[in-house]
C-alpha positions in Angstrom: 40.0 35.4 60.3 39.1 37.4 63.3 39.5 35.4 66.8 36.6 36.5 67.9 34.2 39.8 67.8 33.2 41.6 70.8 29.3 42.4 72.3 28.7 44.6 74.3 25.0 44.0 75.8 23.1 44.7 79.3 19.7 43.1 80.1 19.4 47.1 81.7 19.2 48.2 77.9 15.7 46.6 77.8 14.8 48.9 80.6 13.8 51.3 78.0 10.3 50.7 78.0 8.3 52.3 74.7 4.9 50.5 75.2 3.6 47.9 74.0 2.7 48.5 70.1 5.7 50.7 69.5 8.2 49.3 66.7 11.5 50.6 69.0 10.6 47.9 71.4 12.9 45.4 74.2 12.1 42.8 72.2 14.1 43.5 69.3 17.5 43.2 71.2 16.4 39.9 72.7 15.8 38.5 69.2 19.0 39.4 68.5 20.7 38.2 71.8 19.5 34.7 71.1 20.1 34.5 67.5 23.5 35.4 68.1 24.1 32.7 71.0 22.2 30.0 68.6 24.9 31.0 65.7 27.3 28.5 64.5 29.8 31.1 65.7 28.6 31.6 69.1 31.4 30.6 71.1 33.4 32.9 69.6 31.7 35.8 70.7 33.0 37.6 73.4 30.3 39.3 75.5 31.2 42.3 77.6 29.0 44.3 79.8 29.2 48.2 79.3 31.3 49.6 82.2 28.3 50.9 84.8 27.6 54.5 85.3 28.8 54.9 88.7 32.2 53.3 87.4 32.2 55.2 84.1 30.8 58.9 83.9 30.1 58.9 80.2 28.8 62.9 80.9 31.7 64.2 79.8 31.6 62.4 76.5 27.8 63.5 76.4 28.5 66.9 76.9 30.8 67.3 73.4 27.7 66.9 71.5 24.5 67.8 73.5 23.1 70.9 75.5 23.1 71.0 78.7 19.6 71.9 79.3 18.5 68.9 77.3 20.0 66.4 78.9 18.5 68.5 82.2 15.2 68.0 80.1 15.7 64.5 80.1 17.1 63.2 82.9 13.4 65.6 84.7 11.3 63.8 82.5 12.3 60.5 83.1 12.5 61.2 87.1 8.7 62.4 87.0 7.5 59.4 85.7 8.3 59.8 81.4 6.9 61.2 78.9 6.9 62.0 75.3 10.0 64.3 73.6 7.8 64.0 70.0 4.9 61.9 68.7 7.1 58.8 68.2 9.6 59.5 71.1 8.9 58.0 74.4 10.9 58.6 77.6 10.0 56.3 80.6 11.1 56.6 84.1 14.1 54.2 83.5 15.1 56.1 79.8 17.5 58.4 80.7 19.6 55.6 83.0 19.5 53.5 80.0 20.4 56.1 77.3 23.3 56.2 79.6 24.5 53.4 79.9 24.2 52.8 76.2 26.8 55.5 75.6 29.2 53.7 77.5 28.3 50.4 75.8 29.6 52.6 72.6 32.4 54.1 74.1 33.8 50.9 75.9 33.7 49.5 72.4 35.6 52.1 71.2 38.4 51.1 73.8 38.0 47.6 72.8 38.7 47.6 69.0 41.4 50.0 69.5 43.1 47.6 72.1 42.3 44.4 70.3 42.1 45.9 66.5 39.1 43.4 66.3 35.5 44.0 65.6 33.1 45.4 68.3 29.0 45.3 68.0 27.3 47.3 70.7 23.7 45.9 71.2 22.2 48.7 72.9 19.0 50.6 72.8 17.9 53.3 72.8 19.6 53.9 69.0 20.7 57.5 68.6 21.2 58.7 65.0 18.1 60.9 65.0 19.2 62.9 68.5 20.5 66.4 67.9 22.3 68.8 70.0 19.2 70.0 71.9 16.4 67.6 71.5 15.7 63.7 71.0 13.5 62.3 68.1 12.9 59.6 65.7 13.0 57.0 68.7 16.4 58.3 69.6 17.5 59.9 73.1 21.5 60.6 73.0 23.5 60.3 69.4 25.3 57.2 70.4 27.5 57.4 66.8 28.7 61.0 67.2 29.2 60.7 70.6 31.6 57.8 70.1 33.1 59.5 66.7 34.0 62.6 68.9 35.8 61.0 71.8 37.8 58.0 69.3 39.2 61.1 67.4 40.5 61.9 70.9 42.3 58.5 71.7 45.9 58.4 71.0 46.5 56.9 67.5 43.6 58.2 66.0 43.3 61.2 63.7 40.6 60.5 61.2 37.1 58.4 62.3 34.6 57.6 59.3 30.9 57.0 60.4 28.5 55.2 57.9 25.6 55.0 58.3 23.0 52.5 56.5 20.5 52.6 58.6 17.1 53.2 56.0 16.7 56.9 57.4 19.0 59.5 57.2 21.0 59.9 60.3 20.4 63.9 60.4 21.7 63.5 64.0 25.0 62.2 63.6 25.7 64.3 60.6 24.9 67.9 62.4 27.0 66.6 64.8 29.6 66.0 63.5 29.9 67.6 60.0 31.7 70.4 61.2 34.6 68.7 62.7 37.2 67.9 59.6 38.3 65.1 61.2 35.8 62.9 61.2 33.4 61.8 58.1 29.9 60.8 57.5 28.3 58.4 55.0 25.0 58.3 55.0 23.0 55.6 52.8 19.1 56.3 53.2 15.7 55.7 51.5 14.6 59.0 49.9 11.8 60.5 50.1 11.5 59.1 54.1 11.9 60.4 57.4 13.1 62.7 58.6 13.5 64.7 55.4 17.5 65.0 55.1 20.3 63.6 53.5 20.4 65.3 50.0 22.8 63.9 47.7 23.8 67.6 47.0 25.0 68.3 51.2 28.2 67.6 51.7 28.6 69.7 54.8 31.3 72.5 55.1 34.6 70.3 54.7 33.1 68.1 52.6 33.5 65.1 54.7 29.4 64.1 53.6 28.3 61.7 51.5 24.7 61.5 51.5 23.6 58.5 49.3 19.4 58.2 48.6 18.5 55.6 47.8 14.6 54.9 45.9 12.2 53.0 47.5 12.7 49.1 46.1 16.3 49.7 46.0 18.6 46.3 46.4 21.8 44.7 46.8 22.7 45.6 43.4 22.3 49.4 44.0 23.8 49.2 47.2 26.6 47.4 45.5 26.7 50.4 42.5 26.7 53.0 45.3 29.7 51.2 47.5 31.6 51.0 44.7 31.3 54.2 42.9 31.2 56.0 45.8 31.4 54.7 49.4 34.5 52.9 48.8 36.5 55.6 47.1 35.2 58.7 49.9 36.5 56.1 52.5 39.6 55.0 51.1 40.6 58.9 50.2 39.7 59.9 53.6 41.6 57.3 55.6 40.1 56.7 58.5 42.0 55.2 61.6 38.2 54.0 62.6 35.3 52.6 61.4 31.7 53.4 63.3 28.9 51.9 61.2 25.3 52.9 63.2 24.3 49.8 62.1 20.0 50.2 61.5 18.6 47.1 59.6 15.5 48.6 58.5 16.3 48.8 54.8 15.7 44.4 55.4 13.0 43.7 52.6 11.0 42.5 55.5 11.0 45.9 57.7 7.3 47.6 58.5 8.5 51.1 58.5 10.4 51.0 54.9 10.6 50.3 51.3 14.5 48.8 50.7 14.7 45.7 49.5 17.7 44.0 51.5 18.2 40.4 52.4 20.1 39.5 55.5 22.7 38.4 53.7 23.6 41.5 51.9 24.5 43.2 55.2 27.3 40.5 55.3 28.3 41.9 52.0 28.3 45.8 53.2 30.3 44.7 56.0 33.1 43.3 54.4 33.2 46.2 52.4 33.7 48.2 55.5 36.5 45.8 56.7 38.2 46.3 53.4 39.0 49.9 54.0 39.6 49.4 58.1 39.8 46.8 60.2 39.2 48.7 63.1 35.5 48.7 63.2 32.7 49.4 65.6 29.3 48.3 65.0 26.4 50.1 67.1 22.2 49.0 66.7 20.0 51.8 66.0 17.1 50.6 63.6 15.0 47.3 62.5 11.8 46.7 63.2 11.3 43.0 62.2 12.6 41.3 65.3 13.4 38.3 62.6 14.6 40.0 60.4 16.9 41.9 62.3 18.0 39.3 64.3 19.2 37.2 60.8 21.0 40.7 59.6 22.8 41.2 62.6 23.9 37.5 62.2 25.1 38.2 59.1 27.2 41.2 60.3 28.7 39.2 62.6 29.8 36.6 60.9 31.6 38.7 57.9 33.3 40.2 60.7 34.5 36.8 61.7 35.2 35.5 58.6 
């Protein structure tokens, strides 16, 4: 059993303001924030504060992955009161600050599951899976997951990073950004036909280090389960990774407004211990869920595998 599990969370992160009818809102982290103090296992949490900008430049990190005139783009935007990068993308005059600090939520987690070898959640906002090199979308700002994949390959110790990724939507993001570095993997397990379009079963990207896994609407545990063991599980184990990230999105819960996957809470648990079968070493990082409840019980049930 794990001692404890690390969270790393800043009331700043809700400084990210969308408006008030849009799904990607500050309320879903403080759902999760209390569900996860209320928890049976809540004193053995251990919650960490990302290190601050000023103490941490995470630009360097940043920089691996995304243009330079984007995050120029950005950072103008958000200082001239905010805007909108696409229809569903939002930037307010805080965004940028926030988007930030939520890459050094992920990267401090990095250092802490390497130094501990125990389990890490990042509870930060806004997610990132949808970002690509030059532009935000899909709610997302800065690709959080490949941004942490690319500097844990760099850590002494570690030569191979896997990311999965079962958030309901493809994370098109992560997988252009990292796809063509040989060293690190992507899983992918995504409704199909959604947004944004990718994830054929038939990509595999250019070392063959993708595993794109659609799922059809209605889809539940038991598929998840066929898919994880005729597939996750063996591209995982035969790629060996010295790290885990999962970008941990919890809209494929049955309950979710934006999707058709038919997950409980509970079965998140199950995917999790999966995970911990092939590596300890494991980072968790929030990008979607729409159904504060319903996210709030799945994270739960992340946690606790990871403590169990």
């Amino acid at each position: 059993m794990a001692a404890t599990c690390s969270i790393f969370y800043s009331d700043a992160f809700l400084g990210h303001k969308t408006g008030g009818f849009h799904p990607e809102n500050p309320g879903r982290l403080t759902a999760v924030v209390a569900a996860l103090k209320a928890a049976p296992f809540g004193e053995q949490l251990c919650w960490r504060s990302p290190p601050a900008v000023a103490d941490r430049d995470p630009l360097p990190a940043i920089r691996e992955v995304h243009n330079l005139h984007y995050l120029s783009d950005l950072e103008h935007l958000a200082d001239t009161g905010g805007g909108l990068l696409d229809p569903d993308t939002p930037v307010s005059p805080r965004s940028y600050a926030v988007a930030l600090l939520a890459v050094n939520g992920w990267l401090a987690a990095v250092d802490a599951v390497l130094q501990t070898a125990a389990p890490a959640f990042v509870l930060a906002r806004p997610p990132g899976h949808h970002a690509i090199s030059d532009r935000g979308m899909g709610f997302c700002l800065l690709a959080n997951a490949a941004i942490a994949a690319h500097y844990a390959v760099q850590q002494p110790g570690i030569s191979r990073v896997a990311v999965v990724d079962w958030d309901v939507h493809h994370g098109n993001g992560t997988q252009a950004l990292v796809e063509n570095h040989p060293e690190i993997a992507y899983c992918s397990l995504h409704q199909f036909p959604a947004y944004p379009g990718t994830g054929r079963a038939d990509d595999h990207g250019p070392h063959g280090t993708v595993l794109n896994l659609p799922m059809a609407p209605g889809s539940a545990l038991a598929d998840y389960e066929a898919q994880f063991q005729r597939a996750v599980l063996p591209f995982l184990r035969d790629f060996g990774p010295d790290l885990i990230i999962v970008s941990a999105g919890y809209d494929a819960n049955r309950a979710d407004p934006l999707a058709s996957i038919n997950l409980d809470a509970s079965d998140y648990g199950v995917m999790t211990h999966h995970c911990l079968s092939v590596q300890p070493r494991i980072l968790f990082g929030l990008e979607g869920g729409y159904d504060h409840q319903a996210l709030a019980e799945s994270v739960v049930a992340t946690v606790a595998a990871c403590l169990d």
